[in-house]
BALOBA-1460 file (C-alpha; in Angstrom, 3 decimals):
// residues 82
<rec num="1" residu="x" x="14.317" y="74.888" z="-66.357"/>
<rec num="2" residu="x" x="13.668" y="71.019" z="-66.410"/>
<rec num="3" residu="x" x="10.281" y="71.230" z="-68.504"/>
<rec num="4" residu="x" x="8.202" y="67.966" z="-69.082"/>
<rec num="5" residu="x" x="6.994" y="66.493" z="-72.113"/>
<rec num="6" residu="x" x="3.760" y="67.384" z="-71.568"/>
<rec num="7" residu="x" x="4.408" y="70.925" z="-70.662"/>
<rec num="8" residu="x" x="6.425" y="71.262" z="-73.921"/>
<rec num="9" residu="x" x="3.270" y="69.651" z="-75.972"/>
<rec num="10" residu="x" x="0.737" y="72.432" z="-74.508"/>
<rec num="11" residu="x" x="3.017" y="75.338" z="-76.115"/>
<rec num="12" residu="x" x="1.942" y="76.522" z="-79.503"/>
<rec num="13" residu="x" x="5.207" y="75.973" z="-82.196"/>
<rec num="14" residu="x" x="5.769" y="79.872" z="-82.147"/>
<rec num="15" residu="x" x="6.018" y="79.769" z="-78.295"/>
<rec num="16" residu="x" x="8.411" y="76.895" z="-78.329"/>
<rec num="17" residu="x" x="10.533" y="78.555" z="-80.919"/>
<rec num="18" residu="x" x="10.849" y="81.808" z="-78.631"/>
<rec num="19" residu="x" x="11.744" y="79.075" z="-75.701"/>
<rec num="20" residu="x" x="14.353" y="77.434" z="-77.528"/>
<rec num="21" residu="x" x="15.964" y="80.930" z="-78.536"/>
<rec num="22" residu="x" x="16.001" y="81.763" z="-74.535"/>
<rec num="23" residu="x" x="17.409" y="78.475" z="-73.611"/>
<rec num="24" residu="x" x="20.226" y="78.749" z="-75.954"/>
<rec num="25" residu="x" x="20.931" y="81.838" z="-74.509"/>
<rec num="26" residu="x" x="20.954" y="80.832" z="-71.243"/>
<rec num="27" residu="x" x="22.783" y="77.682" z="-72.261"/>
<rec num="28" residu="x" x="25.608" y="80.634" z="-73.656"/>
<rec num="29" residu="x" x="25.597" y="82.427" z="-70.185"/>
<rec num="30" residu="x" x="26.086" y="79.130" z="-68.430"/>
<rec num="31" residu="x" x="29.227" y="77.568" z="-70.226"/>
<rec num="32" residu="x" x="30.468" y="80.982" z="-69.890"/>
<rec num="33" residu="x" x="30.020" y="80.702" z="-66.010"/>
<rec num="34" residu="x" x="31.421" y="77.351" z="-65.811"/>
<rec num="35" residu="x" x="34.666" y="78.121" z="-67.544"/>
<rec num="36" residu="x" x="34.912" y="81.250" z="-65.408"/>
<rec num="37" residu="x" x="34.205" y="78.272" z="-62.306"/>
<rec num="38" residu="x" x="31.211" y="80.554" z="-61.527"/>
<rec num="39" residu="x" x="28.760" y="77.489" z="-61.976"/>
<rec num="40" residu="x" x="28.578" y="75.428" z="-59.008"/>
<rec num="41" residu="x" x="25.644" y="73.406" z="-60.100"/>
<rec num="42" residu="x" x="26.957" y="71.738" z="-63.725"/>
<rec num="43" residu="x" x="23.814" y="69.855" z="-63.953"/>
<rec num="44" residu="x" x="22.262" y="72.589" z="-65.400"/>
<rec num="45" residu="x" x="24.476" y="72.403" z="-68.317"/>
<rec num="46" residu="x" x="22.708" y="69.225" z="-68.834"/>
<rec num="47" residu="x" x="19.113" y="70.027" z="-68.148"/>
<rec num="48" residu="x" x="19.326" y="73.110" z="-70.507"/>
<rec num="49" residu="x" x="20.892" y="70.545" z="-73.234"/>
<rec num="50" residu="x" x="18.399" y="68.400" z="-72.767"/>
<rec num="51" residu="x" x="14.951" y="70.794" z="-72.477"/>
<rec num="52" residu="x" x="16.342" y="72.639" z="-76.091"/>
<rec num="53" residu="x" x="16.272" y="68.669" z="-77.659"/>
<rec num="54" residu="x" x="13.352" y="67.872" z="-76.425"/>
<rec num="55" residu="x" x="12.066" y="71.512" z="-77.503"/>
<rec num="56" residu="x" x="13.690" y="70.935" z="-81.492"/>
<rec num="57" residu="x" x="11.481" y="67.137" z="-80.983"/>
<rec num="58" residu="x" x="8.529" y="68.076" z="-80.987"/>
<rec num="59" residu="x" x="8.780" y="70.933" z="-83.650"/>
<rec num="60" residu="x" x="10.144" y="68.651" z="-85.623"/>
<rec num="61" residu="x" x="7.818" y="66.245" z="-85.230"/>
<rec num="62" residu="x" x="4.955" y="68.475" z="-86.230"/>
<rec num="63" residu="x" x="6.793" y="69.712" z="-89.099"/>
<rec num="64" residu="x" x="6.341" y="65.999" z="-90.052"/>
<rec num="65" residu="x" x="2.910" y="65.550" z="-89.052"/>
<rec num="66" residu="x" x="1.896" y="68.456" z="-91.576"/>
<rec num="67" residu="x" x="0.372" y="70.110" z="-88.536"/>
<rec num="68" residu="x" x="-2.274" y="72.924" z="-88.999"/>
<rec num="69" residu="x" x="0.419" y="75.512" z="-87.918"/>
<rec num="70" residu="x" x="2.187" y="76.917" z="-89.915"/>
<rec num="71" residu="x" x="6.260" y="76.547" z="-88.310"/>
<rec num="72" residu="x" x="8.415" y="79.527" z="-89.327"/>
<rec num="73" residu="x" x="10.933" y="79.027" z="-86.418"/>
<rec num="74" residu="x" x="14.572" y="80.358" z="-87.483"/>
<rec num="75" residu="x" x="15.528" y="77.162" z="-84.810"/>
<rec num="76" residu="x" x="14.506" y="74.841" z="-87.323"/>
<rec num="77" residu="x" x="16.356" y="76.735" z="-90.560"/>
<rec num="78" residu="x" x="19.041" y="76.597" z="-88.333"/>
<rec num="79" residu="x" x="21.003" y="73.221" z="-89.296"/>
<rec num="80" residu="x" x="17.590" y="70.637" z="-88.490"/>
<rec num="81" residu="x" x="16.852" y="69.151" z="-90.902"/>
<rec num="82" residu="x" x="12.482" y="68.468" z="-91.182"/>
């Protein structure tokens, strides 16, 4: 999906929450693929990795802020610690 910063900063915490859920879903149907040597473009592996961290970032950088929303994402329960 290759999402930028910025693009990840406009999202309200709930919506990045749902995003990271879909991700890591994808993430599962795409190391599935490349065992299977379905995937012919591995780089996606990456990106994916690398859009859920940034994702996880900048929750868990408002957790720390003390932002105004309220964060009750079962990503960050989920072995992150705020």
């Amino acid at each position: 999906m290759n999402m930028k910063l910025s693009e990840i900063k406009e999202m309200s915490s709930e919506e990045i929450g749902k995003q990271i859920i879909g991700e890591e879903i994808n993430m599962v149907d795409l190391r599935f693929s490349h065992e299977l040597k379905q995937l012919t473009n591995t780089a996606k592996l990456r990106a994916t990795k690398k859009d859920i961290a940034r994702m996880k970032t900048i929750l868990k950088e408002r957790v720390r802020r003390g932002g105004s929303e309220k964060i009750s994402s079962p990503v960050l329960d989920k072995g992150v610690d705020a």
